[in-house]
C-alpha positions as CSV (number, residue, x, y, z in Angstrom):
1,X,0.0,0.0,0.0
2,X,1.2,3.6,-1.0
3,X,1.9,5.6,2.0
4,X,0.3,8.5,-0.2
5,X,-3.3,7.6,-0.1
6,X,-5.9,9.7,1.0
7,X,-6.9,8.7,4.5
8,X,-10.8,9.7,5.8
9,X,-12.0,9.2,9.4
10,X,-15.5,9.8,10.3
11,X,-16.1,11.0,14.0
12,X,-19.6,11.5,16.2
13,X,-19.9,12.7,19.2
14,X,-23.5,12.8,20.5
15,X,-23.8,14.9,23.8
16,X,-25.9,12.8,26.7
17,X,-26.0,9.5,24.3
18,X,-22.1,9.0,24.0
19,X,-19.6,9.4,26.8
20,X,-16.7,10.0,24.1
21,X,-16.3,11.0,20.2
22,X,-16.3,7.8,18.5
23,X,-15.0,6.2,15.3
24,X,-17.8,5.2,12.8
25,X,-16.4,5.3,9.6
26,X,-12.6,4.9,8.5
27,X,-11.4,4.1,4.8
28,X,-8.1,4.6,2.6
29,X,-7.8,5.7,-1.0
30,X,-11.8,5.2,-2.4
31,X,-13.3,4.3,0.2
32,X,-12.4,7.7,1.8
33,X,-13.2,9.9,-1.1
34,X,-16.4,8.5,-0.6
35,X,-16.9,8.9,3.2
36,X,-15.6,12.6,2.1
37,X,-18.3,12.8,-0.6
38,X,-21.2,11.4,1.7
39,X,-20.1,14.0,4.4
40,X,-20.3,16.4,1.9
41,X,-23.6,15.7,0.6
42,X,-25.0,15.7,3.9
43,X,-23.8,19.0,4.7
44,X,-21.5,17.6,7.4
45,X,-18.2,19.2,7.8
46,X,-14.8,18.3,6.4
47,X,-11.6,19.0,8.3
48,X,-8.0,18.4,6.3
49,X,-6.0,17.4,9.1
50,X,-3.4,14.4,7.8
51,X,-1.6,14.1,11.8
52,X,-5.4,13.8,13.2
53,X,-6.6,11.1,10.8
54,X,-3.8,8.9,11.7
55,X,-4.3,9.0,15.1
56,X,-7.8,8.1,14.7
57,X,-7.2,5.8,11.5
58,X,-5.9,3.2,14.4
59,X,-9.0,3.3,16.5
60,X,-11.7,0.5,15.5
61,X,-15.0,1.6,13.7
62,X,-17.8,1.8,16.9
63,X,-15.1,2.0,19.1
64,X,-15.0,5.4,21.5
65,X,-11.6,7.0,21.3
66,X,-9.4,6.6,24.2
67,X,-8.6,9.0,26.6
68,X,-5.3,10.3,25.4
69,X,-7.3,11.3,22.2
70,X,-9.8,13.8,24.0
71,X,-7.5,16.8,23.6
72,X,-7.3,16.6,20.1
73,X,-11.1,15.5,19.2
74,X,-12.2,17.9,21.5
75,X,-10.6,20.8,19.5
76,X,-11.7,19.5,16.2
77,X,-15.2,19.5,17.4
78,X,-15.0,22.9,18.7
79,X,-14.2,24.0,15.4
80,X,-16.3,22.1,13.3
81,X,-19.3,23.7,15.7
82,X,-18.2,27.1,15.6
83,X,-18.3,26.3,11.5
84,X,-21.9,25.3,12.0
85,X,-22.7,28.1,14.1
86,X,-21.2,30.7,10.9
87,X,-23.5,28.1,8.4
88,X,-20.6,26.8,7.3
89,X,-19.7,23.0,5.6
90,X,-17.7,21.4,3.5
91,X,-13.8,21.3,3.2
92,X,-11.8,23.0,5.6
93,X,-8.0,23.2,6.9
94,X,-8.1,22.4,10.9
95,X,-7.2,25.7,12.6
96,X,-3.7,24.5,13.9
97,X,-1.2,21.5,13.9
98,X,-2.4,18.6,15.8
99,X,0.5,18.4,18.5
100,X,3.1,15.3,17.9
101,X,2.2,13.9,21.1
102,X,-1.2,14.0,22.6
103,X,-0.6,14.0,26.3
């Protein structure tokens, strides 16, 4: 496998039903162009963030992240809901690095 393939992780976090963001889609190459292409259609926000996706790319689909993974979801979230709060969808740069280590 090409270490250049597009990589797509699909996250959901629903307040008072789950206790953590969780994985529930993941795909490499086509199968992520068309995770990205669903999100899209559903007006459901994009984030280009290549450090973030392979962090999450290693968690199982249905599985909640882990704990040392909150930091980072936590600030994607942010900003994808301060993007829906401007009416805003579709592809987007995150707002910063993800940080090397989460800690």
């Amino acid at each position: 496998m090409r270490e250049d393939k597009k990589k797509a992780v699909a996250l959901r976090y629903k307040k008072g039903e789950d206790t953590a963001p969780k994985v529930i889609a993941k795909g490499i190459g086509e199968i992520a162009e068309k995770i990205i292409e669903v999100a899209r259609k559903e007006q459901i926000a994009v984030i280009e963030d290549k450090a973030a996706a392979e962090r999450f790319y290693a968690v199982d689909v249905n599985v909640e992240i882990p704990p040392e993974m909150y930091k980072v979801a936590a600030e994607l979230l942010a900003f994808v809901y301060a993007l829906d709060k401007k009416g805003r969808t579709g592809g987007v740069k995150a707002p910063g690095p993800v940080p090397p280590k989460l800690s």
